[in-house]
N, C-alpha and C positions, 0 to 999 in steps of 0.2 A: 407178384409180377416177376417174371425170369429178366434176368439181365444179360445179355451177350458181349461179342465183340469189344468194342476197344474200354465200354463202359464198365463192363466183367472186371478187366485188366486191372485199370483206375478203381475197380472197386475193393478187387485183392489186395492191392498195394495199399492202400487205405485203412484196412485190416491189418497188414501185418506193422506195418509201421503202429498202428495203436495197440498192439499187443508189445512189442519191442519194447515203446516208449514205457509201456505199464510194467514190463519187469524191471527195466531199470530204477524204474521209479522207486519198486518195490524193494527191490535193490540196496538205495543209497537211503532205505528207511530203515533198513535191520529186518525187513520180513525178507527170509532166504527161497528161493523157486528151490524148489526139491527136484534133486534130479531125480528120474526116472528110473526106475529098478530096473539094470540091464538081464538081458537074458544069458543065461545059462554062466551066471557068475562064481557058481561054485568052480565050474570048469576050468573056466578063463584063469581062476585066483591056483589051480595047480596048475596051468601051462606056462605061471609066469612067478615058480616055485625059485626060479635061479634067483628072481633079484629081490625077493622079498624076505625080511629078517622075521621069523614066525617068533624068537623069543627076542628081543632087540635088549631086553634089562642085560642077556649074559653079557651084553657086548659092552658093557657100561666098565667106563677106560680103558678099553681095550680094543676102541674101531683101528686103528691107524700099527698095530699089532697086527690082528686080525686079519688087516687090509695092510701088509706090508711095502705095497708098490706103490703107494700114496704119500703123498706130504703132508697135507693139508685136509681139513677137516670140517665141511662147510654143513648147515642144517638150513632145510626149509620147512616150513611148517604153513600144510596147505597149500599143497604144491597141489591140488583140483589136477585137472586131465595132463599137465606134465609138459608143457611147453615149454615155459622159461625153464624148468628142472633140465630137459635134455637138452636143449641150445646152450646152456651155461656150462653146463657138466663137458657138454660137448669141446668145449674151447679152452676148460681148463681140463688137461689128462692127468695132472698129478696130482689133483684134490679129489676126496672122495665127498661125494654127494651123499645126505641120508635126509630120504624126501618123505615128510611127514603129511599123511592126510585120512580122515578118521571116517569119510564118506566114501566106503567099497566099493560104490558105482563108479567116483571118480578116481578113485585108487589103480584101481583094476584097467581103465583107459590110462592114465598114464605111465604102468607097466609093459604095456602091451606096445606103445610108443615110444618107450627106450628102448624095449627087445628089437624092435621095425627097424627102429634106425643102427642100432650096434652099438649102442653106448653104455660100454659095461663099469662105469663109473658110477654109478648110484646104487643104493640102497633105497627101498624103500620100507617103510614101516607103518603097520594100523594102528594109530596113538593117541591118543587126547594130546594136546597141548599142553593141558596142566601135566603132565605125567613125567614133563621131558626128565627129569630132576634123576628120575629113575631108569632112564636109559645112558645120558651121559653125567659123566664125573665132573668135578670142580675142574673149569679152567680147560676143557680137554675141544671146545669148540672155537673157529678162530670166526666162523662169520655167519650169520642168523640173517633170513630173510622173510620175509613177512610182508605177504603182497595180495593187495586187495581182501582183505580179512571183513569178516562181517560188523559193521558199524555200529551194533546193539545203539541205537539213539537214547531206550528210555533211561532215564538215569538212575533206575534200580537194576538195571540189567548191565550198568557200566564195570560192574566187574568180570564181566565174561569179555571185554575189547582185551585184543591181545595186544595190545599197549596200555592196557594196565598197570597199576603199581606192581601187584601179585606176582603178573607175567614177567616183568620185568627185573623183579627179583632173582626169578627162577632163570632168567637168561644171562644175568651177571655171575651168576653163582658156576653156570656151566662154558659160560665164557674165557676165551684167556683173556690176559692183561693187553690191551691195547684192541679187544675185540670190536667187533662192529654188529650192530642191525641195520639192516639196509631197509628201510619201509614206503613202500608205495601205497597210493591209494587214491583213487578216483575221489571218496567225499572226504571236501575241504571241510565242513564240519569236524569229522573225526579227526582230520589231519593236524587242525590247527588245536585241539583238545589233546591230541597226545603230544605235542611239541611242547605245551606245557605240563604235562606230568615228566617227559623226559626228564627236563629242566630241573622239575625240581626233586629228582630223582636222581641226578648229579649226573648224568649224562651230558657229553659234548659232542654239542650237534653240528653238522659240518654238510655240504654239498644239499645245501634247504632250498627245495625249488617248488613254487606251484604250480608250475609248468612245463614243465619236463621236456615235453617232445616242441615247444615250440619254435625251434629251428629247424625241426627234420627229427623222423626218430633215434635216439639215445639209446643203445642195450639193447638188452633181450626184453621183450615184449610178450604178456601172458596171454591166453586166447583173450580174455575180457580185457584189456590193455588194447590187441589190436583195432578190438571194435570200438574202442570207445576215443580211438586216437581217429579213426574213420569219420566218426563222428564227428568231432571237432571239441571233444572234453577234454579240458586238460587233467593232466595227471601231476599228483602232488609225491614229492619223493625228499628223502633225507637220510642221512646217515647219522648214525648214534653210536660215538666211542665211547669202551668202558675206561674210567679214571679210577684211579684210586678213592674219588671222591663217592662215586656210583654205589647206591644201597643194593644187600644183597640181602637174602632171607635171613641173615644173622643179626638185622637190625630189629628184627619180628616183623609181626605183622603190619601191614601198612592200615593208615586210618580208614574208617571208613568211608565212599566217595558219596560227596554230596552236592545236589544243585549240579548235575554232570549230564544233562539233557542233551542229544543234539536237535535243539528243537527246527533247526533251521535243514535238516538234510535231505528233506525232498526238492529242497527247491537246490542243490546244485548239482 
């Protein structure tokens, strides 16, 4: 039966709202929507040759050398299409940005969105996460941010959360003394699960909120931040200074994680 007019409308709306709902869903499970292979990406990845570091290890202790006009020395890791990366970059001009992200569909939009707007403060880099060790030096990073990152729920897959013990080794290591992670994230599962490994990871947590935007919005806001503040989701956010007490990879390996399920993460 064909459907018209206003019943059409009501019926598209209908639709996209339950596709929305189902990726989010999908989402705050740890299954990731794959973005779509952009076109003519090899092209795009030379027209946007100025701000991408093609070896980024040579530059290991030597960004803010390197980058002489800069003071400051901030990392994102997965930084997707580059919003908060240019809005933030944007406000601070004496810290140099290097925006990590290892999916070249989104890499490549958010290149192309620092070139648009003129913000010649970032670097960006195609990196795994784990690898950071091998691009910067002990102590040479003053602030790590980590926003919206993939939830892995199952708890054999909990050592791939980049608030992992592992991860978090490898951030203290390249961190300076008194550095910070700034961590947002949509599911309070994951949130309240890495609030205690910080913890016991000798981190000191400071600015812990579950609700971030609930006076009005705070900051710079990611594209998936906007929409989910639209929505009416809060967003859980905190900061993590390194202490003296903070393990780094010299304590070795961290134990193995167990009973680390978020069994609860479709539902927030």
């Amino acid at each position: 039966m064909l459907v018209s007019g206003m019943q059409g409308i009501i019926l598209l709306d209908a639709v996209w709202l339950s596709v929305y709902y189902k990726a989010h869903n999908l989402k705050q499970s740890g299954i990731v929507m794959r973005m779509r292979r952009k076109p003519n990406l090899e092209l795009r990845f030379e027209q946007c040759a100025a701000v991408l570091a093609e070896n980024p290890e040579e530059y290991r202790g030597q960004w803010l050398k390197k980058y002489g006009q800069y003071r400051h020395l901030y990392l994102e890791i997965g930084c997707g299409k580059g919003k908060f990366t240019v809005e933030t970059a944007r406000s601070n001009p004496d810290t140099l940005f290097v925006a990590v992200e290892k999916v070249q569909s989104a890499l490549v939009m958010a290149m192309e969105r620092a070139q648009k707007n003129g913000v010649g403060n970032i670097v960006f880099i195609d990196c795994d996460a784990a690898n950071i060790a091998s691009v910067f030096a002990h102590g040479e990073v003053e602030r790590i941010y980590l926003n919206f990152c993939d939830p892995w729920p199952k708890s054999r897959d909990a050592k791939f959360r980049l608030t992992a013990p592992s991860f978090l080794r490898s951030y203290a290591d390249i961190l300076a003394a008194n550095g910070v992670i700034c961590f947002k994230t949509d599911n309070t599962p994951l949130f309240t699960w890495s609030v205690g490994i910080l913890q016991e990871e000798g981190w000191h947590l400071q600015a812990v909120t579950n609700d971030l935007h609930h006076d009005g919005p705070q900051g710079v806001m990611t594209d998936y931040e906007e929409r989910f503040y639209q929505q009416g989701l809060p967003i859980n956010r905190l900061e993590a200074v390194k202490t003296a007490e903070v393990k780094t990879c010299a304590d070795g390996t961290p134990p193995r994680l167990r009973n680390a399920a978020l069994s609860d993460a479709r539902n927030c």
